[in-house]
C-alpha positions in Angstrom: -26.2 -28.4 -40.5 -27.1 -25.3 -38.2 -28.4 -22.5 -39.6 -29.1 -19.4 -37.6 -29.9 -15.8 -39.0 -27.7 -13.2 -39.5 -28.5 -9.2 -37.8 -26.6 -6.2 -38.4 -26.3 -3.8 -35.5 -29.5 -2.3 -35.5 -31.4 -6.1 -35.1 -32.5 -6.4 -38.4 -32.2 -9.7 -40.3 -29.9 -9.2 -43.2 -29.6 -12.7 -43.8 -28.7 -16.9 -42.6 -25.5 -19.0 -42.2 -25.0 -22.1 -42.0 -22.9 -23.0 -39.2 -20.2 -26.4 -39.8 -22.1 -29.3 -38.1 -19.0 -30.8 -36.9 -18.4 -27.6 -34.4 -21.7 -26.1 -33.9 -24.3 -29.5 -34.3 -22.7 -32.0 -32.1 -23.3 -33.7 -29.0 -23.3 -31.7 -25.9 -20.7 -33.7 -23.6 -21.0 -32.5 -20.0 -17.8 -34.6 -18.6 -15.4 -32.7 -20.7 -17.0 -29.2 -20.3 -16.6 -29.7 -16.0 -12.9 -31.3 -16.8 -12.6 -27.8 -19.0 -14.1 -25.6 -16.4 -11.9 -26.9 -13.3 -8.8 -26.4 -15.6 -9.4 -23.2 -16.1 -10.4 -21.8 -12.6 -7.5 -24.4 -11.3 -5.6 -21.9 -13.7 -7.0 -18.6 -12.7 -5.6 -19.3 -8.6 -2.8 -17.6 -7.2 -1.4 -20.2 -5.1 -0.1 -17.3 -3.1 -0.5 -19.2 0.6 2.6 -19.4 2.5 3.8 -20.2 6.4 6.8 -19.9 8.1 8.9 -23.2 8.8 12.0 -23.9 11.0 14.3 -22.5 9.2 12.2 -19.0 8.4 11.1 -18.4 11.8 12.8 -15.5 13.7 14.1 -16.4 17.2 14.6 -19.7 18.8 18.6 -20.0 19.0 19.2 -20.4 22.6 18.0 -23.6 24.6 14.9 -22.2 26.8 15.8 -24.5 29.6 18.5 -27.1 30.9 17.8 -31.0 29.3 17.3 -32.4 33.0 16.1 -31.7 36.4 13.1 -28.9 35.8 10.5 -30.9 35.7 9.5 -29.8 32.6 9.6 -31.5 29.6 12.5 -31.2 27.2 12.9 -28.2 24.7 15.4 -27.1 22.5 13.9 -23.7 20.7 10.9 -21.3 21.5 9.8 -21.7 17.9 9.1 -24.8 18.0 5.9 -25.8 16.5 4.9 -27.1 19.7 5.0 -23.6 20.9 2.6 -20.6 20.5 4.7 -18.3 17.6 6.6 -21.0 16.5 7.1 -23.0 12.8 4.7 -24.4 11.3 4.9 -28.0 10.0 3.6 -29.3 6.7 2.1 -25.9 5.9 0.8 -24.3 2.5 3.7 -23.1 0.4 3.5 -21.0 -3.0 2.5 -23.1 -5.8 0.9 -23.3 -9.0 -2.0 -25.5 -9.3 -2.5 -25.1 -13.5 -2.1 -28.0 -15.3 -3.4 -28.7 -19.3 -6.0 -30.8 -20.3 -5.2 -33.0 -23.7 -5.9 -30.6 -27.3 -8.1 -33.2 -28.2 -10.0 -32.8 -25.1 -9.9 -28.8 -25.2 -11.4 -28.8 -28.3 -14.0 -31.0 -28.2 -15.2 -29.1 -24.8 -15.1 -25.9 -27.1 -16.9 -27.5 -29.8 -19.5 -28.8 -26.6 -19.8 -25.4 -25.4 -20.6 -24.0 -28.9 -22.9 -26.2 -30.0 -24.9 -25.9 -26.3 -25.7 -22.1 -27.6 -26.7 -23.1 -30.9 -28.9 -25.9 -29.3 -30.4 -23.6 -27.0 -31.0 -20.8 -29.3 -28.5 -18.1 -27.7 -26.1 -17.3 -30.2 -26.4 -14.0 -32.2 -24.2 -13.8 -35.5 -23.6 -10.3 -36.5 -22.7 -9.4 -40.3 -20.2 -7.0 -38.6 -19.6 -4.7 -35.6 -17.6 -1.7 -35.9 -17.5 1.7 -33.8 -16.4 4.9 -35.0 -15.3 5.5 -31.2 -15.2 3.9 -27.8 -18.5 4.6 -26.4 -20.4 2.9 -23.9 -23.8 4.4 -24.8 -23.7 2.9 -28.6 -22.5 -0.8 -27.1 -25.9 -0.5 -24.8 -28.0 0.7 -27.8 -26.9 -2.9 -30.1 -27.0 -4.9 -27.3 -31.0 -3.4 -26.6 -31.1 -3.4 -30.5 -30.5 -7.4 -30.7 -32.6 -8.0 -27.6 -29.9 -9.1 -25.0 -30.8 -8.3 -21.4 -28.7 -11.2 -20.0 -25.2 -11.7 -19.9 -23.5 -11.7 -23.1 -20.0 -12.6 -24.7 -18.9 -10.8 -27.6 -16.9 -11.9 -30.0 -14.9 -10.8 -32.7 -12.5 -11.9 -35.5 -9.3 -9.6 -34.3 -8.6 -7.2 -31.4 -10.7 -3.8 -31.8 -10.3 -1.0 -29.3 -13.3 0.2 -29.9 -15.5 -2.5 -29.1 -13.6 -3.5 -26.5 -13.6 -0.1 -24.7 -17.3 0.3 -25.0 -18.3 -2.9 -23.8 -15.7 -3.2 -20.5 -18.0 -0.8 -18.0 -20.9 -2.6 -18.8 -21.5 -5.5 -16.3 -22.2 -8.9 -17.5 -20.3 -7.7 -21.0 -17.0 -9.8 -22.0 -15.5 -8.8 -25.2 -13.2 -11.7 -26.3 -11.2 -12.3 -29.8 -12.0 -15.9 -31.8 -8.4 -16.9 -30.6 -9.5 -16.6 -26.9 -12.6 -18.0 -26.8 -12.7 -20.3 -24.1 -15.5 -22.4 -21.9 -15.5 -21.3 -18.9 -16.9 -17.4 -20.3 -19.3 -18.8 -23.0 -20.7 -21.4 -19.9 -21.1 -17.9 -17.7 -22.9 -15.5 -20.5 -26.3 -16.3 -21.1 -25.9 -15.1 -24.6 -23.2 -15.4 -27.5 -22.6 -12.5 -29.7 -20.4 -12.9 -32.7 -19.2 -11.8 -35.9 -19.4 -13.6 -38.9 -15.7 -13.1 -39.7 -15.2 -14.2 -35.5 -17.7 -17.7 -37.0 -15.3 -18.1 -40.2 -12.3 -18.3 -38.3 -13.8 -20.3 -35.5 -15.1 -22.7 -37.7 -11.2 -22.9 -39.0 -9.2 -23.3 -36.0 -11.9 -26.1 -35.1 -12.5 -27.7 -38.0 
């Protein structure tokens, strides 16, 4: 069973936890945290690409030319997409590209993700983190307090305006709630920051 130490806000030690082994001490599997990461940013697109096809192209009603006796080969509409301006055939249309991994196969990339920071020494439990008021300045004094220079996630049990204020101008910052921790942002932040009350109900949801 893990057990990592606990700071308060200053970077002092108060104390240890001992983290559930079945979230935070297994294997790191590698397949499912890709197959988690490609849902997500499959997720994240806007599918937004569109072109114009025969029906949606503008002009093109009247036959350019007589069938026979041109010389020309035969045509029946300007927009053609034979023709410079015309449709365009088997093109991108809006679409959603999401689509949902299995739940047992979610969580066990979550659980992977998790116990990669553990393994690697770069999660930081805090016994709590409250601010009095939004403030950037005391977000970068806790952060320099509990030596993180990298990219960090920050993680607490509920939503708190506060924290979440203070820490959104600071780049390479994510503040997240337990209930949306995902992969993809604790694979792109060097360093996990959480609460204890963030671990309890992680350690719930997961269990």
């Amino acid at each position: 069973m893990p057990r990592v130490a606990v700071y308060n806000i200053q970077g002092q030690q108060v104390g240890e936890i001992d983290l559930d082994d079945r979230i935070f001490g297994g294997e790191v599997n590698e397949a499912v945290l890709h197959q988690a990461v490609v849902m997500q940013l499959a997720s994240r697109r806007r599918g937004t690409a569109a072109t114009r096809g025969w029906a949606e192209v503008s002009g093109g009603g009247r036959k350019p030319w007589r069938q026979k006796g041109t010389g020309r080969a035969r045509a029946g509409s300007i927009r053609s997409p034979l023709w410079r301006g015309g449709a365009v055939i088997f093109g991108p249309q809006p679409r959603n590209y999401g689509y949902k991994l299995p739940k047992k196969v979610r969580r066990l990339a979550l659980r992977s993700a998790l116990a990669s920071k553990v393994r690697e020494g770069n999660i930081i439990v805090l016994d709590e983190l409250k601010l009095a008021k939004p403030r950037t300045k005391d977000m970068v004094t806790i952060l320099k307090a509990l030596d993180v220079e990298d990219k960090a996630l920050v993680v607490t049990a509920g939503k708190d305006p506060n924290v979440e204020l203070s820490a959104r101008n600071l780049p390479g910052v994510t503040c997240l709630t337990s209930a949306g921790l995902n992969v993809y942002d604790l694979l792109a932040h060097d360093k996990l920051v959480i609460t204890k009350d963030a671990v309890a109900r992680v350690q719930e949801v997961l269990a």
